[in-house]
Phi, psi and omega in degrees: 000142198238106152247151165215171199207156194216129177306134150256228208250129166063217176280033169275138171217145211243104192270131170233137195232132173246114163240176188285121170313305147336297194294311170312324157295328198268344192278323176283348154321297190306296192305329163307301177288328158283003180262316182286312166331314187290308174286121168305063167238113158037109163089337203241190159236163206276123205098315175297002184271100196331143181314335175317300210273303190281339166286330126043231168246040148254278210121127208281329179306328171262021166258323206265324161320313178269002177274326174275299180349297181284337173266004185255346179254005155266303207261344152297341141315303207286336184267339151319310171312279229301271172327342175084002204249136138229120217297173178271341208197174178279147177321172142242128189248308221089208169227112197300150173295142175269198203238139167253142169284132189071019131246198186261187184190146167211135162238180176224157180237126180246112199213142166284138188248132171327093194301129164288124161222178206260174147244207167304289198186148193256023163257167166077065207252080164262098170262153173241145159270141143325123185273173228232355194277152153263136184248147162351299169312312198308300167304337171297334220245332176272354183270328185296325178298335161257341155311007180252292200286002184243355164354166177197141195271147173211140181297153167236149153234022162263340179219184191257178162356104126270157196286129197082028173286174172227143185209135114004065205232138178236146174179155205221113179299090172241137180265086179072059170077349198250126181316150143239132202263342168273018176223052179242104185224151172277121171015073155229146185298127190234152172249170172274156164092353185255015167050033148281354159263131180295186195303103178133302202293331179306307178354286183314324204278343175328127184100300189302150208275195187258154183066321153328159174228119185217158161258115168250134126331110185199175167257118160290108178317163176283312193263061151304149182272347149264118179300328177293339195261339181310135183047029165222155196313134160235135186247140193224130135260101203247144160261130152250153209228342197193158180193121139211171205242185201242139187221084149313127172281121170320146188271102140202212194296296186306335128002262184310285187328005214228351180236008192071041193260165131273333170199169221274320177278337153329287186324292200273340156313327180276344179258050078310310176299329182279320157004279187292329182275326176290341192271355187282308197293321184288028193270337203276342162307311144323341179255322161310338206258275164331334179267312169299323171318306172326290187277006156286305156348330192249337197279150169223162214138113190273147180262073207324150141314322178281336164284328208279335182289309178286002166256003141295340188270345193281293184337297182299310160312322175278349190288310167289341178278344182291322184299303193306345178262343144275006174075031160261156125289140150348292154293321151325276178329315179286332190262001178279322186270002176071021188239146173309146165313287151346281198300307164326305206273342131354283190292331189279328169292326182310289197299337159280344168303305206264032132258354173284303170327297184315313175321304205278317180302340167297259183012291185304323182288288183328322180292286203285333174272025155077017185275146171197179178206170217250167159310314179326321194284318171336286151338293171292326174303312198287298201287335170313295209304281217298334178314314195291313207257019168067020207219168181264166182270023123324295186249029124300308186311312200301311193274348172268011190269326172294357177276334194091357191293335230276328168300342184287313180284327148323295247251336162311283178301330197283328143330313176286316182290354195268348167289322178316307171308312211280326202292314173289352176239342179273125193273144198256135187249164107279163330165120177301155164317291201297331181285324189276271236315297183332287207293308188312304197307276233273329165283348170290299160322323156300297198299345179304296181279004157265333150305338181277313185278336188283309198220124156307136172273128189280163197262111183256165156269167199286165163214165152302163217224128180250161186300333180307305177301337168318312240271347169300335189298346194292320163243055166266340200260342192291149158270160185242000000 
């Protein structure tokens, strides 16, 4: 067997695979004996029925079929090895020449291939990090956080609604002058300020006392959850029936005793140390994170589309097969969490884009900085696998070289040493002061919303918080 491959118009490549007259005999050989195995015939024992017999009641034209059938999807694998490439997508072949006994036979594959792509430059390998010290604000913010689950509502009658107010409401909905019965609710405690109502509607109620009556006015967004309702005037006549306001409870000892402190200084000794300790253990993580960014960041190089859709689509199976072993669906999810369809299918292209970068930008790093590894290593990759699959590493090798896989793992290591690369050359900074607060923001909102995407949220009852329970506060502070 012979391949060889020729570049086309963008990442297409045209693979001509030549076998041997010799091999085309042992393949139609081959196909004769798989036949006979298959087949019952009269007279004969299983295997055993002469090619005669078997053109026959089979046919020899559909014998010289499974025989190419069987030599071009056995020999197509091996020439990705041979060659080095791995597509994006399924051949395109055509419509194959058949086979003769005592000639050669060639066919061709026309396929898109996984693009090489370059980066900027592999100096000035700079990441900034969070630094592992705690600062004050910090320990302010995890502590503010459980002053929040212990809040307390208390009526006000001296001013009107303000944003984090709680109010009391009763309102009754119409959608283009027509009741809507679904945006119709009875004295329920609502809060201002959490964008549970669209755009507009807290705005109005702002000021209002207990006892008012207002008509609010707004446009119903396109990801309404009735569709019937996207983009047209929606009108509310709201009661206010009660207003109050959320009253934290002071950091102090008794606080603390409530959480299983003995005293407010404890408390806050002990959430600075978990802090410090949870920001130790996320550092190699946070600098591994920070490095892929880099060289995403760095790649240049258009990504086909057609990989960012199939790794969306992997994603999005695995997102949904996760829900699904917790008994959500899909529309669950959307409708406990409030995101959109759009917006759902938004996030799952985001995230396969920037794991794709990150990929190829390792990869493009491994290139330009002269990285390699040996058949040895190679070699060693194989036999853990085979070790996990029972099997030796001779007919591991047989079998990812017939999967086509053998360009994935390459493509593995070469990812890995270039992490290897990066966690050793890259210089690591911390993170300005003013910068950890930010950054503290935006990882408590990644962890919300991935927590939110792992599980819809279920309606529990409050329960009270023990020092044991503290230790949920513990992850606003992890980086992932």
């Amino acid at each position: 067997m012979n391949s060889t491959v020729e570049t086309l118009e963008g990442n297409r490549v045209k693979i001509t695979v030549t076998h041997t007259a010799d091999e085309v005999r042992d393949a139609i050989s081959d196909a004769y004996t798989r036949i006979a195995r298959k087949i019952k015939l009269p007279g004969f024992r299983p295997g055993k029925a002469p090619r005669p017999v078997i053109d026959t009641h089979v046919g020899h034209e559909a014998v010289l079929a499974d025989a190419l059938e069987e030599l071009v999807e056995g020999s197509y694998p091996i020439a990705l090895e041979e060659l080095d490439l791995r597509p994006t997508e399924r051949p395109d072949m055509g419509e194959l020449d058949g086979i003769e006994e005592g000639e050669g036979h060639s066919y061709t594959a026309e396929v898109d291939v996984r693009p090489v792509l370059t980066i900027t430059s592999v100096e000035d390998l700079v990441v900034s990090v969070p630094p592992t010290d705690t600062s004050d604000e910090e320990v302010d913010t995890q502590i503010d956080q459980l002053r929040e689950r212990f809040a307390t509502l208390e009526v006000v009658d001296d001013r009107g609604i303000e944003l984090g107010d709680f109010a009391l409401i009763t309102f009754a909905g119409e959608v283009d002058g027509k009741t809507a019965e679904d945006l119709s609710v009875d004295k329920y405690l609502y809060e201002f300020g959490r964008g549970i109502m669209p755009e507009g509607f807290d705005d109005q109620l702002l000021g209002a006392k207990a006892g008012d009556e207002r008509t609010v006015t707004i446009t119903v967004p396109e990801n309404a959850a009735n569709p019937d309702y996207a983009g047209k005037q929606g009108v509310f006549k709201v009661e206010i029936h009660e207003v109050k306001a959320k009253v934290l409870p002071a950091v102090d000892d008794d606080f603390a005793s409530g959480l299983g402190f003995e005293t407010a200084v404890e408390m806050r000794a002990d959430m600075r140390s978990r802090i410090e300790n949870n920001k130790k253990a996320g550092r190699v993580r946070n600098i591994e994170r920070a490095v892929r960014e880099l060289v995403a960041d760095r790649l240049v190089g258009e990504i086909p589309q057609s990989m960012i859709d199939g790794r969306k689509d992997s994603i999005t199976e695995e997102f949904v097969e996760s829900i699904g072993k917790q008994g959500y669906s899909v529309d669950d999810y959307l409708a406990q969490t409030g995101v959109s369809q759009q917006e759902f299918e938004f996030d799952m292209l985001n995230e396969a884009t920037s794991r794709l970068r990150e990929e190829f930008g390792l990869e493009a790093l491994f290139r330009a900085a002269g990285l390699e590894f040996g058949e040895g290593e190679l070699d060693h990759e194989i036999e853990v696998i085979a070790t996990e699959e029972k099997t030796t590493p001779a007919e591991m090798r047989k079998r990812l070289i017939e999967a086509g896989v053998m360009p994935l793992i390459r493509e593995q290591m070469m990812r890995r040493h270039a992490m290897r690369y990066l966690l050793d050359k890259a210089e690591v900074k911390e993170a300005e002061p003013e910068d950890v607060i930010a950054r503290l923001a935006e990882a408590e909102a990644e962890r919300l919303a991935a927590e939110a995407k792992k599980k819809p949220a279920a309606k529990k009852p409050a329960k009270k918080t023990t020092k044991k329970s503290a230790d949920a506060a513990d992850d606003s502070a992890k980086e992932d």
